[in-house]
N, C-alpha and C positions, 0 to 999 in steps of 0.2 A: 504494500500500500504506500509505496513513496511517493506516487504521484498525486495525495493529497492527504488532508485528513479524513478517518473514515467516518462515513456518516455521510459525505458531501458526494456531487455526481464528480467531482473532481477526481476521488480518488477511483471511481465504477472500474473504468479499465483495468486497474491494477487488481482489485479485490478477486477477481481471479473467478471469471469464466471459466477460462483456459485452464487456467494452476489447478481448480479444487478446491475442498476447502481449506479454510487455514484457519488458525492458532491463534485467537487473542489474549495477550496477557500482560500484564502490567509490567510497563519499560521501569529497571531499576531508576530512582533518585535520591538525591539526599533530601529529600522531604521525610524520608521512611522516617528517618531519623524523630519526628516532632510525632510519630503515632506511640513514640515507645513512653513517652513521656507524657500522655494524657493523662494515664491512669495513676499517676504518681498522688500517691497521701497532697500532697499540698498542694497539687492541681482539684482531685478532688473536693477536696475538703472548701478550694474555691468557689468551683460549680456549684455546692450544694447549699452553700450561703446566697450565691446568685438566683439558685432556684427558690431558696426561702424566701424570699424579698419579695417575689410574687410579681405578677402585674404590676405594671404604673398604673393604672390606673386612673387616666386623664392627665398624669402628669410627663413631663417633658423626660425625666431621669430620678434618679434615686440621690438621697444623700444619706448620709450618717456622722455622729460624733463621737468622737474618742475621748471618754471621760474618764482623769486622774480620780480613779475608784481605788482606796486602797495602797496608795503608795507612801501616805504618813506614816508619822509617828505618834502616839500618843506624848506629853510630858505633865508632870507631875503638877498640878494643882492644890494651893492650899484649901482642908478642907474650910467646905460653905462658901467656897469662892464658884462661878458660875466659867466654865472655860468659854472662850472666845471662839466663835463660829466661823470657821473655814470655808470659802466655797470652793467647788467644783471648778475646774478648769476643762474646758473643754477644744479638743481640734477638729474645725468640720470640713467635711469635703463633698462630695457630688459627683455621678457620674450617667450622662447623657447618652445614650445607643444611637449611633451612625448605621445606613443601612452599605452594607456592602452585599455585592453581585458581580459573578459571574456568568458568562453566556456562552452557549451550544448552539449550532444550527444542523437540522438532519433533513434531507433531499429526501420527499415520500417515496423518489424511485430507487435511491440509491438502498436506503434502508430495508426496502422489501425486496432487494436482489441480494443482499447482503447476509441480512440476518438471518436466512437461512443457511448460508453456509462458513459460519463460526461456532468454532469451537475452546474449548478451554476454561482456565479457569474463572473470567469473565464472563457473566452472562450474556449469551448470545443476542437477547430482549434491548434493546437501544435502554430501558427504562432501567430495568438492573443496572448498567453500568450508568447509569445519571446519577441515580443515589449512591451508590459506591464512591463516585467520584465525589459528592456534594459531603459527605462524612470527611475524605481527606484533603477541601478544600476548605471546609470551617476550620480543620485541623489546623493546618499550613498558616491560616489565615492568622488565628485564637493567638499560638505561640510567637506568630510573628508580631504581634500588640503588645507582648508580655515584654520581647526582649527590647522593642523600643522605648521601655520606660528606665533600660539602665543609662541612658542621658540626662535623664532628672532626677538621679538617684543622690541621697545625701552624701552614702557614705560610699567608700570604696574601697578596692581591695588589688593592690599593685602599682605600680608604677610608669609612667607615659612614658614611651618611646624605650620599653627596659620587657626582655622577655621573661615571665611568668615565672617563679620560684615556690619551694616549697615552703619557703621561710616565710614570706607573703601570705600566703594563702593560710599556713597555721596562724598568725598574729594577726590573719582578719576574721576567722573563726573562733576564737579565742575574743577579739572584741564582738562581735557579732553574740556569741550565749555572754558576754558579761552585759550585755544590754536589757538581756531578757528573757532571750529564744531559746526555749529547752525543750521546744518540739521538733515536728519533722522540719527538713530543709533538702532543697533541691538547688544543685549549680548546673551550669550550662557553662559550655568551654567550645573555641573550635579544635578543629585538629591541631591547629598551631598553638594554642595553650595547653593542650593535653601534651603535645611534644614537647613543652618548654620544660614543665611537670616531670615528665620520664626522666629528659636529659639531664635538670637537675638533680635528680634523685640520684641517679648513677653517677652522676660524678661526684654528689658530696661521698658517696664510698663505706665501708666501714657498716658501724651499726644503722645506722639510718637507713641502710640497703634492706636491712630482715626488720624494720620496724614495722609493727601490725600491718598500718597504712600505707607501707610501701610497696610490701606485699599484695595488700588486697587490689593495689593499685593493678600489679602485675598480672595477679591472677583475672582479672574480672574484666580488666581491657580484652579479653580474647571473646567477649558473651556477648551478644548486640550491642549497641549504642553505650552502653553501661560503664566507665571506668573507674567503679567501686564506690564504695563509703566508706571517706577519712575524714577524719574528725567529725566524725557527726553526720556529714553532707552526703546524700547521694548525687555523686556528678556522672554526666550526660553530654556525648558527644552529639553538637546540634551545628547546624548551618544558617540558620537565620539570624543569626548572631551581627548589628550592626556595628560601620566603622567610627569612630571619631579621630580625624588627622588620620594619619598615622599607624594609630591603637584600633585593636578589636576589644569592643565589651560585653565583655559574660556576664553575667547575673545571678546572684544567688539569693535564693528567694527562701524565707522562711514561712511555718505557718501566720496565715493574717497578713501576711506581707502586701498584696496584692486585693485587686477587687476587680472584678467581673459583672456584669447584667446584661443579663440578655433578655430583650423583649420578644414574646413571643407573636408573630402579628400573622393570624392565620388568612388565607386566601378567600376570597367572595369566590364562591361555586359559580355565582351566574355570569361571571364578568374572566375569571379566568380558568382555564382546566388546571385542575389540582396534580399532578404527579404524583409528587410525594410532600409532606407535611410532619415531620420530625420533631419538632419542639423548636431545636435549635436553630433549624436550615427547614426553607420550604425550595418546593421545585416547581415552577408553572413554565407550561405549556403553553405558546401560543402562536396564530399563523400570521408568517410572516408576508405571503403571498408567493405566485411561483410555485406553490408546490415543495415549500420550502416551510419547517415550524422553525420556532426560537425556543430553546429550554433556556431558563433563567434560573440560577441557583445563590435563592437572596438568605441573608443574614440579618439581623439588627443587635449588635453588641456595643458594650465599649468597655477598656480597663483601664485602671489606673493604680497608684499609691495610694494605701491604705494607710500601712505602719512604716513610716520611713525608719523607724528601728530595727526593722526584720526583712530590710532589701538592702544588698550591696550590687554596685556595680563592680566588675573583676575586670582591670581597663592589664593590657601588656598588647607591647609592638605585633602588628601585623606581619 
C-alpha cells in the first residue's frame, strides 16, 4: 500500500487485486512507549480524581484549593487564656478543557474492495481500527500535556547544558520526599538521560556499581519501557519528552502532582452518526461528499499543576 494511505482510492491499486490478500498490523513507534505508562499508580490515581469531579456542569472548567490543613503547631497557653485564631491559607487554581481532534477520510469504494481482503491483527472492519487508533491517540495526546508542564515546573532536578548524573537525580529525590511525597512517583527520561544514568553509574565504579538501585537499574532496563525503581521513583523510557535550549526535560511526577478533567461531551444522534462514544474520546462519522466520509476522533481535556511540591522538572543536555 505505498501508493497511499489505506482507506483512500489512492492507495486501490496497490491494496492488491493482483497480490491477494494482505496483513495489516500496527507499524512499530515510539508512541508504544506512553501506552506503558497509562496504567501507572499516579496516572491512575489522576484519572480517577478527574473522573470524580464529574460534569461541569454549565461551567466553563473546574477549580480547587489547596488548604494548609494540619501543618501547625500547637504552643503552650496560659491557663484561662483564650489562644489566638489562625486562618486557613489557601492556593487556588482552575483548569478549562480544550477540544482536540483528529481526522480520517475513507473512499466508500476503496473500503468495500479493501476490507474484505485484510487480515491480521487489526481489525479488518474500517470501524475497529478507528477506535483502536482513537485509545492510542488520546494516549499520545494525554502524556504529551503532562510532559509540557515541566516548563513551569518550580522545582528541578539537574543541570543546563550538563549530562544527567546519578548524584542529581538522588539529591533531587531526597529533596522531592523531604517536601512531602511519601507516595507513589513516576519519572520520564529520554534515551539520552537514561544513557547519561548508565554511563555515570559505571564509571563512578566500585560499590555504587552493586548498589540496590544500580542494579535494579540494570536489570529492569532489558523489560519494556521500564528502567526500574530507584529511590522510590519508577522511571520510564518516553519520547514526548520536550526541548528547552539546548536541554531535554523529564518530569517527575509525584502523587497529586498533577490535575486532569476531562469533559465528557456526548454526540447529538440526529445531527451526527455516532461510531464510537468512550467516555474519554468520541468518534463521529460524517459525509464529506464524493463518496468520501470524514471520521473525526475528538477529545475535550486539559492539565495542569496541582502540587508544585510533588512535580520536578529533570532538565540535562540534549
Amino acid at each position: 500500500m505505498a501508493a497511499g494511505n489505506w482507506l483512500t482510492d489512492a492507495g486501490l491499486g496497490d491494496a492488491a487485486i493482483a497480490i491477494g490478500a494482505r496483513t495489516i498490523e500496527v507499524a512499530l513507534h515510539t508512541s508504544v512507549k506512553n501506552q506503558e505508562i497509562i496504567g501507572h499508580p499516579v496516572i491512575r490515581a489522576m484519572l480517577a480524581q478527574d473522573a470524580g469531579w464529574g460534569q461541569l456542569m454549565g461551567n466553563l472548567g473546574v477549580g480547587w484549593s489547596l488548604a494548609a490543613i494540619g501543618q501547625g503547631k500547637a504552643t503552650a497557653v496560659v491557663e484561662g487564656t483564650e489562644a489566638t485564631a489562625t486562618n486557613y491559607s489557601t492556593a487556588n487554581a482552575s483548569l478549562t478543557p480544550a477540544r482536540y481532534a483528529y481526522a480520517r477520510k475513507a473512499s466508500d469504494f476503496a473500503r468495500s474492495i479493501q476490507e474484505s481482503m485484510l487480515r491480521g491483527e487489526m481489525s479488518p472492519d474500517a470501524y475497529g481500527m478507528l477506535i483502536y487508533e482513537g485509545f492510542r491517540l488520546w494516549g499520545n495526546t494525554f502524556i504529551d500535556s503532562l510532559v509540557a508542564l515541566a516548563s513551569s515546573a518550580t522545582y528541578e532536578i539537574g543541570t543546563t547544558a550538563t549530562a544527567l548524573t546519578w548524584g542529581e537525580v538522588q539529591d533531587g529525590i531526597i529533596d522531592h520526599k523531604d517536601r512531602g511525597n511519601t507516595g507513589a512517583a513516576l519519572g520520564l527520561l529520554s534515551a539520552k538521560g537514561a544513557k547519561d544514568l548508565a554511563n555515570d553509574g559505571l564509571a563512578l565504579g566500585g560499590a555504587v556499581q552493586w548498589a540496590p538501585q544500580a542494579q535494579s537499574f540494570i536489570a529492569d532496563s532489558r523489560s519494556g519501557a521500564r528502567l526500574g525503581n530507584f529511590w522510590g521513583v519508577d522511571w520510564f523510557l518516553n519520547s514526548e519528552l520536550d526541548a528547552d535550549g539546548g536541554d531535554t526535560l523529564g518530569i517527575l511526577i509525584g502523587e497529586g502532582a498533577l490535575a486532569s478533567k476531562h469533559q465528557r461531551v456526548p454526540l447529538p444522534e440526529r445531527e451526527a452518526r455516532v461510531v464510537a462514544d468512550v467516555g474519554l474520546f468520541t468518534i463521529e462519522g460524517r459525509r464529506a461528499g464524493g463518496g468520501v466520509s470524514t471520521f473525526e476522533t475528538v477529545f475535550h481535556f486539559a492539565t495542569g499543576i496541582k502540587e508544585a511540591g510533588s512535580f520536578e522538572a529533570v532538565r540535562y543536555v540534549t
